[in-house]
Residue frames as qw, qx, qy, qz and C-alpha x, y, z in Angstrom:
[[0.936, -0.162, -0.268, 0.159, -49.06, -1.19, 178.68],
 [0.485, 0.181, -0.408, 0.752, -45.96, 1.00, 179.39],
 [0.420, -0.645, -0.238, -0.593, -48.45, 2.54, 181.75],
 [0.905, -0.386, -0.061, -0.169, -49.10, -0.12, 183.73],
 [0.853, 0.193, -0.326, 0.360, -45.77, -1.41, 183.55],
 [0.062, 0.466, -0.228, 0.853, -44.36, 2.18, 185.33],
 [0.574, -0.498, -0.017, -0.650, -47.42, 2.07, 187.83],
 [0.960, -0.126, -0.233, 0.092, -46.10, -1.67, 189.13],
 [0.572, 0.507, -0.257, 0.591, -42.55, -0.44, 189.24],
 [0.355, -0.535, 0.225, -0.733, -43.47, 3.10, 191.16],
 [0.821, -0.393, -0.133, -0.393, -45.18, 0.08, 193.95],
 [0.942, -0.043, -0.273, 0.190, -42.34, -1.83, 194.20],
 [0.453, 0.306, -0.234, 0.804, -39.97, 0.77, 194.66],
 [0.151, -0.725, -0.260, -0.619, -42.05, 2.54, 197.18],
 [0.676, -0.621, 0.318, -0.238, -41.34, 1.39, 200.52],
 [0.490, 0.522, -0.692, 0.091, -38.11, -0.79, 201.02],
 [0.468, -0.356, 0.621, -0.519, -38.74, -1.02, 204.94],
 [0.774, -0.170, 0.446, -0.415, -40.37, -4.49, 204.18],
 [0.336, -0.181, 0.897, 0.223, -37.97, -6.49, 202.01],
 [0.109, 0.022, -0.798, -0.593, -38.56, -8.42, 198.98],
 [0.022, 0.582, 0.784, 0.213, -42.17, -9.95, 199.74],
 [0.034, 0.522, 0.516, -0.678, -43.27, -6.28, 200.89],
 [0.213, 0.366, -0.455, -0.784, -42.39, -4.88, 197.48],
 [0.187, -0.135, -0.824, -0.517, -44.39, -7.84, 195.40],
 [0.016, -0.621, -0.726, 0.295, -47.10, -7.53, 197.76],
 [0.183, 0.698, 0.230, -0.653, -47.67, -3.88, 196.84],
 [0.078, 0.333, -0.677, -0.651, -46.66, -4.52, 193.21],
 [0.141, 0.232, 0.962, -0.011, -49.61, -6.95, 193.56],
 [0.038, 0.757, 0.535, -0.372, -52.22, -4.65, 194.93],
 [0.066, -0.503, 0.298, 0.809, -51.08, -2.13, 192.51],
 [0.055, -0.026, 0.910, 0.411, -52.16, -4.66, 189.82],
 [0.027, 0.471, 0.878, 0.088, -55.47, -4.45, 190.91],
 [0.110, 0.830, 0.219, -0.501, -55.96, -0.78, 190.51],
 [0.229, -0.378, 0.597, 0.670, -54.31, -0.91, 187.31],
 [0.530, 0.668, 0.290, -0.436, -57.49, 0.66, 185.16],
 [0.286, 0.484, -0.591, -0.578, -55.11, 0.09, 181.72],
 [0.253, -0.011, 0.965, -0.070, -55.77, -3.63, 182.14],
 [0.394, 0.396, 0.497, -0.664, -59.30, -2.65, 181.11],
 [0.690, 0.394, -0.336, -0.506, -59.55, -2.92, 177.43],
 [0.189, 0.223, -0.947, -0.135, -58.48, -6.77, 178.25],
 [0.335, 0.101, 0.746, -0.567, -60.63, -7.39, 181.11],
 [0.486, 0.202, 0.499, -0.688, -63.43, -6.35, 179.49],
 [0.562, 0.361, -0.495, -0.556, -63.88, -8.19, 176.25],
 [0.344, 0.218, -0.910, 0.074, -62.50, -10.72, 177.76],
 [0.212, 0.054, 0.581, -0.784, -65.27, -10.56, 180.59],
 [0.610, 0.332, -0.042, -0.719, -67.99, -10.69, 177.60],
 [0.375, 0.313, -0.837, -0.247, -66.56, -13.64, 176.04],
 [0.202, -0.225, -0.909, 0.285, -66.79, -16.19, 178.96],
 [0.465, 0.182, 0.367, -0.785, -70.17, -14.15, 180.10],
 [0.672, 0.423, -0.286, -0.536, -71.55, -15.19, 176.62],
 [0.023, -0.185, 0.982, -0.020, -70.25, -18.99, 177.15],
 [0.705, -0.189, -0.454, -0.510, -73.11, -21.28, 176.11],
 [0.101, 0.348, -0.797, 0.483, -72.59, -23.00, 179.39],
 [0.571, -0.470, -0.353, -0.573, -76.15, -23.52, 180.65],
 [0.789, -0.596, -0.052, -0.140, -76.56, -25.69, 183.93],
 [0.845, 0.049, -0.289, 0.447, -72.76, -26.52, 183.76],
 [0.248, 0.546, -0.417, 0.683, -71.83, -23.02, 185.09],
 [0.605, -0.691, 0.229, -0.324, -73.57, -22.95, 188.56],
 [0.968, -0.147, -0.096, 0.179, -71.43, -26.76, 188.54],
 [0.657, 0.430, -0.170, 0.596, -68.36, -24.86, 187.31],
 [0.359, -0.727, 0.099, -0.577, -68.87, -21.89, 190.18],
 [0.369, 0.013, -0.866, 0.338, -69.30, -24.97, 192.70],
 [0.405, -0.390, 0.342, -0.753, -72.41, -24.34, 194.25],
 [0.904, -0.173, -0.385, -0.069, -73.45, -28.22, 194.64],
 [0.643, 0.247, -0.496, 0.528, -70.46, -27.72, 196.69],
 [0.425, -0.847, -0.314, 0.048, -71.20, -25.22, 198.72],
 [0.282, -0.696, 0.340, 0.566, -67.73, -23.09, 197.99],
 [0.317, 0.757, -0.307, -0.481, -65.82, -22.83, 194.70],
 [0.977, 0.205, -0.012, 0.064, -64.60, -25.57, 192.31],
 [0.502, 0.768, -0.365, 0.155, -61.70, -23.96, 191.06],
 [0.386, -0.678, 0.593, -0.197, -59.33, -24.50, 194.03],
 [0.829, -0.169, 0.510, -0.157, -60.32, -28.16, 194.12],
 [0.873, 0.476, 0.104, 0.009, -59.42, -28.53, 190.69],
 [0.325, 0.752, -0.536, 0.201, -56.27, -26.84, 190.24],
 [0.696, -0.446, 0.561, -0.028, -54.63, -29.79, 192.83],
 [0.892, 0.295, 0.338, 0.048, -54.83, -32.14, 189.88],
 [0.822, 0.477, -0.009, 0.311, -52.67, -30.67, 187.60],
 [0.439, -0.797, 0.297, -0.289, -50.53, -29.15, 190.34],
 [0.780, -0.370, 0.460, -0.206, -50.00, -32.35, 191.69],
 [0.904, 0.343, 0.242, 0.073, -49.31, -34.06, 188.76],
 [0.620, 0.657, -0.253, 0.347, -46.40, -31.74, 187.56],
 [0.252, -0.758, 0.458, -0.390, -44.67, -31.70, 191.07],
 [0.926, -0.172, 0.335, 0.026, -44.81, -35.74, 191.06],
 [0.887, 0.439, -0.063, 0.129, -43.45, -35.59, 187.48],
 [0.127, 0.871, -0.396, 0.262, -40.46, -32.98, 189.01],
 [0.607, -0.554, 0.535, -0.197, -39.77, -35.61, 191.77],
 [0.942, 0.020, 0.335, -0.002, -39.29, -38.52, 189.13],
 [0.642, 0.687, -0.242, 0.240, -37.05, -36.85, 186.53],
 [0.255, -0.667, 0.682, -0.160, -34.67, -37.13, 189.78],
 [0.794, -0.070, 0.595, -0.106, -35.33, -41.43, 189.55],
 [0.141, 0.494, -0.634, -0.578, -33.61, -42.86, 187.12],
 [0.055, -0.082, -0.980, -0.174, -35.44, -44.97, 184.77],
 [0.194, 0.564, 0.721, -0.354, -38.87, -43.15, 185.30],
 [0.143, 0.222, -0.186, -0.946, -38.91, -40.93, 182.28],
 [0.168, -0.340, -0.726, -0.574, -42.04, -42.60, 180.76],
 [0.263, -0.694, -0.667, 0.061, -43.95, -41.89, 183.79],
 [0.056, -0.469, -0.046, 0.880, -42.66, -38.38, 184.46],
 [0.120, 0.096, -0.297, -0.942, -43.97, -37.87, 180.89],
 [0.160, -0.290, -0.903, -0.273, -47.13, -39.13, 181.75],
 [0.240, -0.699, -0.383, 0.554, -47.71, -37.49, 185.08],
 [0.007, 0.386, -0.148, -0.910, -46.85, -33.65, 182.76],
 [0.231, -0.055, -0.465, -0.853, -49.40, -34.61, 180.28],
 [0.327, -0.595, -0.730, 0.080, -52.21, -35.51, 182.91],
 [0.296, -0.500, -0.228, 0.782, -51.16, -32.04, 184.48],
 [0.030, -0.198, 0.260, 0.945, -51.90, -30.57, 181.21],
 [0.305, -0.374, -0.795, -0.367, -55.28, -32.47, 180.41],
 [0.345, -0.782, -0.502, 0.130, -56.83, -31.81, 183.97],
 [0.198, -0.340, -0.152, 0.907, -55.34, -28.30, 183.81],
 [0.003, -0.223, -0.448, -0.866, -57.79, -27.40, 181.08],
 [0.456, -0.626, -0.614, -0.148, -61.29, -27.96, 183.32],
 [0.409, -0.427, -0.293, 0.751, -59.33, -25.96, 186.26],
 [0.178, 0.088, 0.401, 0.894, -58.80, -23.43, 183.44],
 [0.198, -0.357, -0.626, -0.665, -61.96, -23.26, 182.59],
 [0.480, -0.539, -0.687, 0.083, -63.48, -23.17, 186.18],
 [0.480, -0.451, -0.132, 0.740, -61.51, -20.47, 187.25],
 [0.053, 0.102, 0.165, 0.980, -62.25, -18.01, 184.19],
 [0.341, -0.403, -0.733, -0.429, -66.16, -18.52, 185.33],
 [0.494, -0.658, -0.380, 0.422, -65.47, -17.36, 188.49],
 [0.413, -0.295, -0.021, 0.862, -63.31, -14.82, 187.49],
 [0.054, -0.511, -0.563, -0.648, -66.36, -13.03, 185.04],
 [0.410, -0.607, -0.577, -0.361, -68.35, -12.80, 187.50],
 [0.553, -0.454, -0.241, 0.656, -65.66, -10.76, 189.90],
 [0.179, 0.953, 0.161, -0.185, -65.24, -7.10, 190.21],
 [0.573, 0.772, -0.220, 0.164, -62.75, -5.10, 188.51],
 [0.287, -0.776, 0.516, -0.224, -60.15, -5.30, 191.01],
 [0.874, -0.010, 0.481, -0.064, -60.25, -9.08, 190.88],
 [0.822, 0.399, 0.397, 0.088, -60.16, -9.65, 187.38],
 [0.281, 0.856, -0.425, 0.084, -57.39, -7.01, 186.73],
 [0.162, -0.700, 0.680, -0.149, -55.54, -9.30, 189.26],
 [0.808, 0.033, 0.587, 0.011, -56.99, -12.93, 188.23],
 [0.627, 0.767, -0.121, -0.072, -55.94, -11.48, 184.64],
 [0.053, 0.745, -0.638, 0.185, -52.38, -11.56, 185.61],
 [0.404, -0.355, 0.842, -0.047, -52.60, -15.00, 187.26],
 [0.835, 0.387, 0.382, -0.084, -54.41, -16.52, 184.29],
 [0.324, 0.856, -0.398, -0.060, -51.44, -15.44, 182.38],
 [0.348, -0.528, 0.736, -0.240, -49.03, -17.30, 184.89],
 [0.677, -0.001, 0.707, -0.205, -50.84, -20.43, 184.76],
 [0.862, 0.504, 0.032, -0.050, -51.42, -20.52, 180.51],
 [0.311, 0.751, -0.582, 0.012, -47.50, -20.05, 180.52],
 [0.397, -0.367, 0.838, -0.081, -47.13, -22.88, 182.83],
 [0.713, 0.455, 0.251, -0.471, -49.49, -24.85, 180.13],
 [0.607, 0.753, -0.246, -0.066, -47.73, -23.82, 177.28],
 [0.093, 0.725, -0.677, 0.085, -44.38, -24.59, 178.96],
 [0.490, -0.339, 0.761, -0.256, -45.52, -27.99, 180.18],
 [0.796, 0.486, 0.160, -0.324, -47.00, -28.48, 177.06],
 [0.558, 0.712, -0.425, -0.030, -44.04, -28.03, 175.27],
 [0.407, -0.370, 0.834, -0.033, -41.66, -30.57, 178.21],
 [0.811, 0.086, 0.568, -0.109, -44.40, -33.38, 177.16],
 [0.654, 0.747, -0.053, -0.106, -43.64, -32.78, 173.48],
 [0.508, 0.719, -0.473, 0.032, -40.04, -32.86, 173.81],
 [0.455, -0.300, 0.823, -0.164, -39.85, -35.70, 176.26],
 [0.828, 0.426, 0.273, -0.242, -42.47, -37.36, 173.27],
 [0.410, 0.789, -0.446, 0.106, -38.77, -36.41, 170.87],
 [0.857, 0.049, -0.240, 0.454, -36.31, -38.45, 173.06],
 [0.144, 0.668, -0.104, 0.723, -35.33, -34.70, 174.20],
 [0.603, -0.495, -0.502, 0.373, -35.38, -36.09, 178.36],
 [0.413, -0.320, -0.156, 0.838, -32.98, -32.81, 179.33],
 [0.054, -0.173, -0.166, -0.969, -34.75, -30.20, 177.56],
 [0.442, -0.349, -0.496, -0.661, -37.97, -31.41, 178.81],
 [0.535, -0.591, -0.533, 0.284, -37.22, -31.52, 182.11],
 [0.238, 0.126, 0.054, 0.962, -35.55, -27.64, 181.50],
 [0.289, -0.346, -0.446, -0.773, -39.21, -27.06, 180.43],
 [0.552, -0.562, -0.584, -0.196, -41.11, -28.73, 182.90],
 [0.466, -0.442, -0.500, 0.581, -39.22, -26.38, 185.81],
 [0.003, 0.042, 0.164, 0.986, -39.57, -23.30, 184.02],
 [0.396, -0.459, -0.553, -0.572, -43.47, -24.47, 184.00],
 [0.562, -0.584, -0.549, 0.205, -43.40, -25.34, 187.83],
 [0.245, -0.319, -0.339, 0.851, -42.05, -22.07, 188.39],
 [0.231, -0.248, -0.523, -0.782, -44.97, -20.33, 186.10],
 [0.532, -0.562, -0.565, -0.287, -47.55, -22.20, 187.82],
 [0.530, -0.414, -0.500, 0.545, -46.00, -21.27, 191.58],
 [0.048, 0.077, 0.098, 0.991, -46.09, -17.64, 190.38],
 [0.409, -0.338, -0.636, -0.560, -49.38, -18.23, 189.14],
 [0.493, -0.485, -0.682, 0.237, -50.43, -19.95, 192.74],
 [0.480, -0.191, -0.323, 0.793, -48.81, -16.84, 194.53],
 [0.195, -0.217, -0.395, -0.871, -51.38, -14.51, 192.46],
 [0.470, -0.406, -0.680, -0.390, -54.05, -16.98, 192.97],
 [0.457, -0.401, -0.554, 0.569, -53.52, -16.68, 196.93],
 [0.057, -0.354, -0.268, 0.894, -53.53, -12.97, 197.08],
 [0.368, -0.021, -0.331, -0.869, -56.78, -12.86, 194.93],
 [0.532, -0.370, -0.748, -0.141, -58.46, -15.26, 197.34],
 [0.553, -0.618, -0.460, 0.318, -57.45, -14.31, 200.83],
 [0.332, -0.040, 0.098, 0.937, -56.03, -10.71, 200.00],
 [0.262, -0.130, -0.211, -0.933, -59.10, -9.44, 197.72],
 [0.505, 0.265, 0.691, -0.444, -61.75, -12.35, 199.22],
 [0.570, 0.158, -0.633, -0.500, -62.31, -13.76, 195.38],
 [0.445, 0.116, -0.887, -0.054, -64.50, -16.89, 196.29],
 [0.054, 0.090, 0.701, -0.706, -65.02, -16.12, 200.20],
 [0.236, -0.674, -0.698, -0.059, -68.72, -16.56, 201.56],
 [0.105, 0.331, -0.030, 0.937, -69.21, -12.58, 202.21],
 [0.664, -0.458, -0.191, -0.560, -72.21, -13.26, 204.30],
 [0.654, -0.284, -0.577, 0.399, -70.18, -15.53, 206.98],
 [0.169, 0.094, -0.532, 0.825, -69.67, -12.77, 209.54],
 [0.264, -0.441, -0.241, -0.823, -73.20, -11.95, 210.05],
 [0.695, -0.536, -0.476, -0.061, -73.89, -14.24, 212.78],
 [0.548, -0.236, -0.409, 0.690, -70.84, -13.20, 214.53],
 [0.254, 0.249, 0.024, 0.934, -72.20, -9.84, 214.24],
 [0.617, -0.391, -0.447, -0.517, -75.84, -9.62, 215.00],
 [0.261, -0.229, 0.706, -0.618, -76.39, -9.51, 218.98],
 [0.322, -0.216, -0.860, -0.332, -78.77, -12.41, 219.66],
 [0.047, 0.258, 0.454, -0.852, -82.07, -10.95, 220.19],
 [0.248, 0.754, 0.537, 0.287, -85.35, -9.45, 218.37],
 [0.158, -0.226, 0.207, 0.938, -84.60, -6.51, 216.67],
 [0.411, 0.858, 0.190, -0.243, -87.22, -3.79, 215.43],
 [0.506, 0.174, 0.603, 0.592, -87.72, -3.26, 212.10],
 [0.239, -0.089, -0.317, -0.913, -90.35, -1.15, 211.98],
 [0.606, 0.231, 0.329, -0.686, -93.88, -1.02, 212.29],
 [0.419, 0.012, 0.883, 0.212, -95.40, -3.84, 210.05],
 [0.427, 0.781, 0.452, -0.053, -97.74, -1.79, 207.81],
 [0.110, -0.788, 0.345, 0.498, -94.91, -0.07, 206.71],
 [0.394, -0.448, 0.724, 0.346, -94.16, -2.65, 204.69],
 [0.528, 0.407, -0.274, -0.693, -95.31, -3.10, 201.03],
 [0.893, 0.036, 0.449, 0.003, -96.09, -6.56, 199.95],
 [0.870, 0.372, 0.255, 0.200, -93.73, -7.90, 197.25],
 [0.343, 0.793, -0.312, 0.394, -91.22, -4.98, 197.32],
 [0.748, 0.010, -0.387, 0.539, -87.82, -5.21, 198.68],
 [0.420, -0.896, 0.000, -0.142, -87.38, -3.04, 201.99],
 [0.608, 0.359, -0.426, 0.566, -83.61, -2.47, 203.40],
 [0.239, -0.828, 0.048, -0.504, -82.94, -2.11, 206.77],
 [0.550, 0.477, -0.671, 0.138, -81.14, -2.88, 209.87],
 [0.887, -0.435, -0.150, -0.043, -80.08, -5.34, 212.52],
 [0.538, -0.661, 0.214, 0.477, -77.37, -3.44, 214.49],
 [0.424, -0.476, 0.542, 0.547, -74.61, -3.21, 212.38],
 [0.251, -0.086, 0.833, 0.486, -75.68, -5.43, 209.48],
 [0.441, 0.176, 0.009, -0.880, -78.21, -4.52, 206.92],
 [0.318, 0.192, 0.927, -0.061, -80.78, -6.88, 206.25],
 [0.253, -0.125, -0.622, -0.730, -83.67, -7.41, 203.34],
 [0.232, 0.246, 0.902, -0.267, -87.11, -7.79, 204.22],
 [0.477, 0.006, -0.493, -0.727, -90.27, -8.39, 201.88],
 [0.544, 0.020, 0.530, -0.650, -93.31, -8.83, 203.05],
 [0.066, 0.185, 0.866, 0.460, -95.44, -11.74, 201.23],
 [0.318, -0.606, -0.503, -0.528, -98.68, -11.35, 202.61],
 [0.412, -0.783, -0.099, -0.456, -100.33, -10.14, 205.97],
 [0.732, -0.624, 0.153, -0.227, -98.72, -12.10, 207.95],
 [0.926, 0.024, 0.140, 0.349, -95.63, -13.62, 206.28],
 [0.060, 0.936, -0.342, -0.063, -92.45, -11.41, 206.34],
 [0.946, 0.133, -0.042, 0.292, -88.94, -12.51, 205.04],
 [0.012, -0.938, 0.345, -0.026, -85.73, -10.99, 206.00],
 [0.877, 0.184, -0.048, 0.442, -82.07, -11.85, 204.44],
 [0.417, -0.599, 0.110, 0.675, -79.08, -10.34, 205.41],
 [0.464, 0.738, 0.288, -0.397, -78.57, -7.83, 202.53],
 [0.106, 0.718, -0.631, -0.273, -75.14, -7.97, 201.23],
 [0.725, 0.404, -0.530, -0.173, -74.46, -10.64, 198.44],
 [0.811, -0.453, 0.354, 0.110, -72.42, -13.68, 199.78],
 [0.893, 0.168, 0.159, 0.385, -71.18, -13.61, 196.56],
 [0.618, 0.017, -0.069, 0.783, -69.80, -9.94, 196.69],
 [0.267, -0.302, -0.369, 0.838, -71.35, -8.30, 198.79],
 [0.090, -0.271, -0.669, -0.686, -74.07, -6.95, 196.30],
 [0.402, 0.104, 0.381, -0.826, -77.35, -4.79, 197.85],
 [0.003, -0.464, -0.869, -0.171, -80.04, -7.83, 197.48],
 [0.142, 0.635, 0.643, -0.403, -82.72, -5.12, 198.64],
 [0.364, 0.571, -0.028, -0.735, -82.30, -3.30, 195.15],
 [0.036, -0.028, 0.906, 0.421, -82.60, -6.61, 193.34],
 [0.610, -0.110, -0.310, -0.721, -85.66, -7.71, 191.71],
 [0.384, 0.029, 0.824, -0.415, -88.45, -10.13, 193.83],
 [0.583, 0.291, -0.396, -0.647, -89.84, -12.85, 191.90],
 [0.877, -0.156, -0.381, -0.245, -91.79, -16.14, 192.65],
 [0.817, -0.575, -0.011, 0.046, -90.63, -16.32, 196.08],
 [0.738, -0.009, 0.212, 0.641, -86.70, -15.33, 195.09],
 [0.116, 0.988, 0.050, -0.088, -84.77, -12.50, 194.95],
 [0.826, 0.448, 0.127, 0.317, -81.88, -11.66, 192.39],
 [0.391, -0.611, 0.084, 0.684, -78.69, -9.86, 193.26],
 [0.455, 0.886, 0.090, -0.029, -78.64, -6.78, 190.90],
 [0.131, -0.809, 0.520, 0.240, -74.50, -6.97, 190.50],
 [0.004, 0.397, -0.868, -0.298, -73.92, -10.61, 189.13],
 [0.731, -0.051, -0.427, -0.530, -77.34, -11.98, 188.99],
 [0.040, -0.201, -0.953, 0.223, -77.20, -14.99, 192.23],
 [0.498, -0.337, -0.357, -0.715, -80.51, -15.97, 192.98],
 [0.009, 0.232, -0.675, 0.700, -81.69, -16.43, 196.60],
 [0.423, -0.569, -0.662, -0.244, -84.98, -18.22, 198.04],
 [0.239, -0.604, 0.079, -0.756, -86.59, -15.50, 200.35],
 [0.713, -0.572, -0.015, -0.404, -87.97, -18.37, 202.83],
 [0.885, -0.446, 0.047, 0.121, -84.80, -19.86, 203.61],
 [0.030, -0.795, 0.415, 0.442, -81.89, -17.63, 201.84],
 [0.786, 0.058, 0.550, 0.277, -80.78, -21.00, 199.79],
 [0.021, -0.502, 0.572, 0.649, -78.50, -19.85, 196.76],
 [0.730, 0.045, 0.682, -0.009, -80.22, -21.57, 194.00],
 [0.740, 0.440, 0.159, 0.484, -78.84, -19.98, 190.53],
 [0.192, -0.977, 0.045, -0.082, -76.27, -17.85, 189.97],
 [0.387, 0.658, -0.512, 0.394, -72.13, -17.18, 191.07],
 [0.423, -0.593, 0.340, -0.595, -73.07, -17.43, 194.37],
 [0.542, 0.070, -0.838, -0.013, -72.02, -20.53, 196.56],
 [0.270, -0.262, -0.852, 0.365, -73.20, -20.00, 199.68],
 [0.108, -0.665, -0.665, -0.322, -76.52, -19.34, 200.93],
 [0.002, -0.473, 0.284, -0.834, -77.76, -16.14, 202.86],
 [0.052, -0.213, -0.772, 0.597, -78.35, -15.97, 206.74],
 [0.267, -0.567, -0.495, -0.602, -81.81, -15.50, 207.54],
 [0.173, -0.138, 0.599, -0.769, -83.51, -14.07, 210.47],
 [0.200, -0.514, -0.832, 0.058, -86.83, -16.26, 211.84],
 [0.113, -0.380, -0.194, -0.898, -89.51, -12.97, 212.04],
 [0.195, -0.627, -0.754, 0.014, -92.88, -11.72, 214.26],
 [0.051, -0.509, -0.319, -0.798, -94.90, -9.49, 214.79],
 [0.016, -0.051, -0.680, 0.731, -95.18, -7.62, 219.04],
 [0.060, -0.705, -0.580, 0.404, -98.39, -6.41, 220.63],
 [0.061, 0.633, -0.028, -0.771, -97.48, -3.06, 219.45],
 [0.564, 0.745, 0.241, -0.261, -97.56, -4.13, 215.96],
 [0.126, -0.771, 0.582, 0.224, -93.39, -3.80, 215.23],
 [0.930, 0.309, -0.197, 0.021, -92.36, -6.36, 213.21],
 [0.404, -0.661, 0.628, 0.072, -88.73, -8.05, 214.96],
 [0.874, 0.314, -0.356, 0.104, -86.30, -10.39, 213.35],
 [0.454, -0.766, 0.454, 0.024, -83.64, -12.39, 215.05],
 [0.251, 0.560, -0.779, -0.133, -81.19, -14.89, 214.10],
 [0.821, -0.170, -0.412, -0.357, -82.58, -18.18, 213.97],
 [0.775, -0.184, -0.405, 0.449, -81.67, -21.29, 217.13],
 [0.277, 0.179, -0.481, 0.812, -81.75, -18.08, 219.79],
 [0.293, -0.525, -0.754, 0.263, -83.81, -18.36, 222.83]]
């Protein structure tokens, strides 16, 4: 730990030129190369892997949604301790401030609980740096636990003490949670650029006897690499190839009853229309609409292009 601790430092203290947020920004990103973290990560990685969870994780993930839960959840108790901060100013509202801090702590525990399910199923960079903001947030817990408790005592002034020390926890916490969404892309649909990338055309693939029924083939479409498995003579599927959920080579996953399985976190993908349907993954992969020239080439384009 006095490792890490030195390695965070060294970041902060590197570059002055950009003022206070430059330093915590690189003290951030520092965090996530910060390979001591590892004997936490990973047990801790096994634990929640090993959650009896059945159908509730894909819910907890959010793929009925079609993006993540977690975000949506963490409002609730968010929201709740930032009403309760605005009433301990009103006099005469301490029963509902302490109502509004122990709703914040009840619906903080599903957030909780949504967010380490995602955060398994991130690479190491991630989860060194969602480690650190699950920290943040159980102190803001513990500390908002302890306001409701001593507003429950008659203790009003210590338990509003508590309940800013918790809103600054949890704003830390947020400030993590931000640069491990839109910093490292925890969460993001990794497959959104592909239309913008893909000229809109038919692209060769290849000759169509090249292609093996039932085995995954890799190859591309300009830029972007793309999956394609043949079913039978005449039926050819092709998915963009990189994970949506991170980016993950789908063309060395296994193909199985019309579905192929990312070999990094396990989504599962229907072949004839990309659809996410178990798995981390929330959103589905682009597909390309397929045929087969005169010459015999097999082309894919991007579906809805003339």
């Amino acid at each position: 730990m006095g490792t890490f601790i030195a390695r965070i430092t060294a970041a902060t203290r590197s570059d002055d030129r950009g003022g206070i947020g430059a330093r915590a920004l690189k003290g951030l990103d520092a965090v996530g190369g910060a390979a001591e973290l590892d004997p936490i990560v990973e047990p801790l990685t096994r634990a929640v892997q090993a959650l009896p969870l059945g159908r509730m994780r894909g819910a907890l993930h959010g793929r009925p949604l079609g993006h993540p839960l977690h975000p949506a959840l963490v409002q609730l108790p968010i929201g709740a301790w930032m009403s309760s901060v605005l009433l301990d100013l009103v006099p005469g509202s301490e029963r509902a401030a302490r109502l509004l801090v122990a709703a914040g702590v009840a619906t903080a525990v599903p957030a909780a609980l949504s967010g380490w399910v995602d955060w398994a199923d991130q690479h190491e960079q991630q989860r060194r740096t969602g480690l650190l903001h699950a920290a943040s947030m159980a102190a803001a817990i513990g500390l908002y636990g302890a306001s409701w408790a001593a507003r429950s005592c008659g203790r009003i002034r210590l338990g509003r003490v508590l309940g800013l020390a918790g809103l600054t926890a949890a704003g830390s916490g947020a400030a993590v949670g931000g640069h491990l969404a839109y910093r490292q892309a925890a969460g993001a649909n990794k497959a959104e650029p592909v239309p913008h990338l893909v000229e809109p055309r038919w692209h060769t693939l290849g000759r169509a006897e090249e292609f093996v029924v039932g085995e995954a083939t890799r190859r591309t479409v300009g830029e972007v690499p793309v999956l394609v498995v043949r079913e039978s003579d005449e039926v050819f599927h092709v998915l963009a190839d990189r994970c949506s959920h991170s980016s993950g080579p789908l063309s060395e996953g296994e193909v199985a009853d019309g579905c192929v399985t990312c070999p990094w976190h396990g989504s599962v993908f229907r072949l004839s229309d990309g659809w996410n349907v178990d798995g981390p993954a929330t959103a589905p992969q682009p597909r390309f609409v397929t045929r087969t020239d005169r010459a015999g080439n097999l082309q894919a384009r991007l579906p809805d292009v003339s």
